[in-house]
C-alpha positions in Angstrom: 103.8 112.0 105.9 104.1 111.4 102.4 106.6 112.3 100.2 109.7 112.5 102.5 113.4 112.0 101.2 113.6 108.5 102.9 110.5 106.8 103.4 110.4 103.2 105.1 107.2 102.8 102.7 106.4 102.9 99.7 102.4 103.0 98.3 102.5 101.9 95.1 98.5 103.0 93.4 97.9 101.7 89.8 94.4 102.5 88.4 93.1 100.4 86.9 89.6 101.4 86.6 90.0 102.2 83.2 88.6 98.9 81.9 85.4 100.1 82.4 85.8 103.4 80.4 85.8 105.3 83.4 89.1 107.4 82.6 89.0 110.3 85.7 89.9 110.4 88.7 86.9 109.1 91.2 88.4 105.8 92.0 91.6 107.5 92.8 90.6 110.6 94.6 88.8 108.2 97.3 91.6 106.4 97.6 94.5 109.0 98.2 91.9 110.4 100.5 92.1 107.3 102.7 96.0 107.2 103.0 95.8 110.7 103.8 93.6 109.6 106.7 96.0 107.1 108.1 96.6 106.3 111.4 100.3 106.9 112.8 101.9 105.8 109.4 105.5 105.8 109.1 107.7 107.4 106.7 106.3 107.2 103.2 105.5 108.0 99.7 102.7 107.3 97.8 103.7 107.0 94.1 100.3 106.9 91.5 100.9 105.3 88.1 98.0 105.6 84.9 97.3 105.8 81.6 98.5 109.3 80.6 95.5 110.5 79.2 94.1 110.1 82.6 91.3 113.6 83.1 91.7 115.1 86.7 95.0 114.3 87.1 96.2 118.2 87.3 94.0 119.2 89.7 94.4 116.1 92.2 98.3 116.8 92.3 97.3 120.6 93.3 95.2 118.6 96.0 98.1 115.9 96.8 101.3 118.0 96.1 103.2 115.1 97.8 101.9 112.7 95.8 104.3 111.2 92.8 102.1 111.1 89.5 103.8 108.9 87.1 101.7 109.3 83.9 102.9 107.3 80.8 102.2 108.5 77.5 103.1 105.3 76.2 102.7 101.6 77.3 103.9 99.0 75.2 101.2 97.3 76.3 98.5 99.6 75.0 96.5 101.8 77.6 93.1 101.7 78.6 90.7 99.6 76.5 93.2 97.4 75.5 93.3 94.8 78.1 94.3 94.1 81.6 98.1 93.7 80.8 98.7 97.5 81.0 97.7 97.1 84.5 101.0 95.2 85.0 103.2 97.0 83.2 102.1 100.5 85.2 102.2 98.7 88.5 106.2 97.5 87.1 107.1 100.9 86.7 105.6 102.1 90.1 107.8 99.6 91.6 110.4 100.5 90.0 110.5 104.2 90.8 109.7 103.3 94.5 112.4 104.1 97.5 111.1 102.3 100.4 112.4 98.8 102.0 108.2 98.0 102.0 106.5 98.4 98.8 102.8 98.1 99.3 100.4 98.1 96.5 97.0 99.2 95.6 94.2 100.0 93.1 92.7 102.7 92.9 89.3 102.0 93.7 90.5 100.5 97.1 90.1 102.6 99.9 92.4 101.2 102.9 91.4 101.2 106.9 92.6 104.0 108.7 95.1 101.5 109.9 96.1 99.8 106.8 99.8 101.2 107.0 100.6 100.6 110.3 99.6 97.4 109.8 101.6 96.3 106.7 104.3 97.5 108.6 103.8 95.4 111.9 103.3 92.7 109.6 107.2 93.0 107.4 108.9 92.3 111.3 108.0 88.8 110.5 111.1 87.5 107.8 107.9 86.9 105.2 108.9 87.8 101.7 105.3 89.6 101.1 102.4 90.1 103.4 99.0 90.6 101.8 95.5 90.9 103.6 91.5 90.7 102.9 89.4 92.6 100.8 85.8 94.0 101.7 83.1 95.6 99.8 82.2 99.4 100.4 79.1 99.8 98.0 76.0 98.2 99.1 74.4 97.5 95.4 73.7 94.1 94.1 76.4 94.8 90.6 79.0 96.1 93.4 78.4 93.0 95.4 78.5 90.7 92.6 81.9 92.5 91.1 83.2 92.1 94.8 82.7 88.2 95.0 84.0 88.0 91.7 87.3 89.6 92.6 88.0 89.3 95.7 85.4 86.5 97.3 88.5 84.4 98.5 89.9 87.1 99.8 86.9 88.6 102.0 87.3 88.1 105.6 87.9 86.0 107.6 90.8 84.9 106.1 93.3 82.4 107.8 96.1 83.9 109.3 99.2 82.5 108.2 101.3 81.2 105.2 99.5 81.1 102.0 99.6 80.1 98.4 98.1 83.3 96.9 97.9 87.0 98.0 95.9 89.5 95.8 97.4 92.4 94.2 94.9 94.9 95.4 96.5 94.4 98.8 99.9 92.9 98.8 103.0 94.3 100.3 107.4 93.0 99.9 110.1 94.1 101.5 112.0 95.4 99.0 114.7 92.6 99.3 112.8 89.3 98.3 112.0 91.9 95.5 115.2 92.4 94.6 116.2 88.6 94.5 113.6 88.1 92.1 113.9 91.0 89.6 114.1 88.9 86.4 110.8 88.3 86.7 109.4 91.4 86.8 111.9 93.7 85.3 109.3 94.5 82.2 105.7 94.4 84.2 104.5 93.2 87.3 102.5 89.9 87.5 101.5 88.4 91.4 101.5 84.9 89.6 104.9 84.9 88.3 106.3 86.7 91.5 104.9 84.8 94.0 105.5 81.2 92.5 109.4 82.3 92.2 109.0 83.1 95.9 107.8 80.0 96.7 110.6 78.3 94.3 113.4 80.5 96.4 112.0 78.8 99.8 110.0 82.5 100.4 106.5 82.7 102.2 103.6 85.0 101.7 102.0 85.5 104.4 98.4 86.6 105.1 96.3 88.2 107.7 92.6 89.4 108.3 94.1 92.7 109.5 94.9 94.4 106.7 91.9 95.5 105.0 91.0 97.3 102.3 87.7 98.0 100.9 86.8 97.7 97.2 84.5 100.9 96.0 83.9 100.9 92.6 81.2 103.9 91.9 78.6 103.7 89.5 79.0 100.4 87.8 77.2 99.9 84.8 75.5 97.0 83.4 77.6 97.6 79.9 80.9 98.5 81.3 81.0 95.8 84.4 80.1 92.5 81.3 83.1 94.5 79.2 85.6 94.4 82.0 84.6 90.7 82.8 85.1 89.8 79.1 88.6 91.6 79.0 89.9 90.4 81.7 88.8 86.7 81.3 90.4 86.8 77.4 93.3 88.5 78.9 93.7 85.3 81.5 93.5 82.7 78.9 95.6 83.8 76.5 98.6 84.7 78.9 98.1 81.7 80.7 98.6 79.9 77.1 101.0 82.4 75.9 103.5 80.4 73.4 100.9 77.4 72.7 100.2 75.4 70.2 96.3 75.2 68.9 95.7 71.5 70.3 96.3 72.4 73.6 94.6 76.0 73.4 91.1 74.0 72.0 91.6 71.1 74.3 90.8 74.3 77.0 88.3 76.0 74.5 86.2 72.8 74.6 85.9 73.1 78.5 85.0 76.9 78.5 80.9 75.8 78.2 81.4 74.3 82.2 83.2 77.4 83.4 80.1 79.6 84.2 78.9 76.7 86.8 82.2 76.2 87.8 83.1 79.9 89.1 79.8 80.0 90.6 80.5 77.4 92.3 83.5 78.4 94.0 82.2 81.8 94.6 79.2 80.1 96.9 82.1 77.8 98.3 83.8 80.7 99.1 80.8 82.3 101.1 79.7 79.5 102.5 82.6 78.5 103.7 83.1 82.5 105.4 79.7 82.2 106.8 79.1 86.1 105.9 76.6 87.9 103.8 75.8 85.4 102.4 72.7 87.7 102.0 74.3 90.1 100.0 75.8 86.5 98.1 72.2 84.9 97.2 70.6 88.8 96.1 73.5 89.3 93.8 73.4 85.8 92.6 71.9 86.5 88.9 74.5 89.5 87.9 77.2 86.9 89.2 76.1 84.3 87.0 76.1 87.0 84.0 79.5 88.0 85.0 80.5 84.8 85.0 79.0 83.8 81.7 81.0 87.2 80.4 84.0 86.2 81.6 84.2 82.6 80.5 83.3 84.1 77.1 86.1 86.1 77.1 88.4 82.8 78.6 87.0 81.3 75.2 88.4 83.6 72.9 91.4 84.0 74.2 92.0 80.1 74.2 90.9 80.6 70.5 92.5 83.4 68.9 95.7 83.2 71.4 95.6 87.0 71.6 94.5 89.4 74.8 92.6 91.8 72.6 90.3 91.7 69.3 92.4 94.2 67.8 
């Protein structure tokens, strides 16, 4: 049950489908709806954290009275339209605020297995510092499928069981410890990158397993909206990634945006290939994925240029 005075878990949703200009509640209510559905779950709380000009937000806490609504009037990051980096400040304070030893994370268009939570848990009695799991689509469209392998292709089962270099933030859970060891680094916003690389410099593993599955539904993407977010994001990348650098090394990248549409293609087929699953779905969704891609390297581009996350 969520919401009790000592929970063992902690659900930590951040929506983040607010890139798109999609600024209700959809994406959430499907997701709440799934942990409410959850198979023997321990003792938890689900803590949401958005944008506070979120719409809906009063009438899904009538319809979730257990459910913690952290909505922040002010980000120092901006809210929605102004990037990705919100993202990672509301998913810091959701942290933050949590009181479980596990603190799982999620998006809010991900809509977990009935199983999801009994299964983070059986996988935190292993001494791994966090314990992440594979992503699925749940829309059967050729935009939702190409937004899926762009996300989360590496991530779509089967993944390999076992200690791993990267675990996605759309389905990642820590104990609350390796956290805690690890603080500085996220004491302002949460970023996976940063986290998990002083994880791996503490001698921590990450661990990974096909069981815990979540399933990405992202409803009614738009043409418009879907290029936007890939643009966003992808200027949002480059210029953290090149946060503090000089402009030689920031056009020495710029020059090498042109080959990045081929190369993520690439990789995505690698990735599906490799899986040997819908590859189907992969070779029908195979023209919106190379405009995504295209969108996002442009984006890459001008953030390697400008050395700023927005246009603002």
């Amino acid at each position: 049950m969520a919401g009790v005075a000592d929970p063992v878990l902690s659900v930590v949703v951040t929506v983040v489908s607010d890139t798109t200009g999609e600024t209700d509640t959809r994406h959430l209510e499907g997701c709440l709806n799934a942990l409410a559905r959850q198979q023997n779950p321990p003792s938890m709380e689900i803590i949401v954290t958005c944008d506070g000009r979120l719409r809906g937000v009063e009438e899904l806490q009538s319809r979730f009275p257990t459910v913690r609504f952290l909505r922040v009037a002010e980000l120092r990051t901006g809210g929605a339209g102004a990037g990705r980096e919100h993202h990672d400040e509301l998913r810091g304070i959701g942290l933050r605020a949590a009181k479980g030893s596990i603190l799982a994370m999620l998006e809010d268009h991900g809509q977990p297995a009935p199983d999801w939570c009994a299964r983070v848990m059986e996988g935190h009695q292993a001494p791994h510092a966090a314990v992440g799991g594979a992503m699925e689509n749940g829309i059967n469209r050729v935009l939702n499928w190409a937004v899926f392998f762009s996300d989360f292709g590496r991530y779509q089962n089967p993944v390999a069981r076992g200690v791993s270099p990267w675990l996605t933030d759309a389905n990642v859970s820590y104990k609350r410890s390796a956290l805690e060891k690890v603080d500085h680094v996220w004491k302002d916003a949460y970023n996976e990158t940063l986290i998990h690389r002083a994880f791996h410099e503490a001698g921590e593993t990450l661990w990974i397993t096909p069981d815990i599955v979540v399933y990405q539904h992202r409803l009614d993407l738009r043409w418009g909206a879907a290029l936007r977010e890939r643009y966003v994001w992808g200027r949002s990348y480059s210029a953290t990634r090149m946060a503090g650098a000089s402009l030689p090394p920031r056009l020495m990248r710029a020059a090498l945006a042109p080959l990045l549409p081929a190369i993520l293609v690439m990789r995505h087929l690698s990735n599906v290939l490799q899986k040997k699953r819908n590859q189907g779905a992969f070779f029908r969704s195979l023209p919106a994925l190379i405009l995504l891609s295209v969108a996002w390297s442009w984006g890459e581009l001008m953030g390697y240029l400008t050395g700023r996350v927005s246009g603002k």
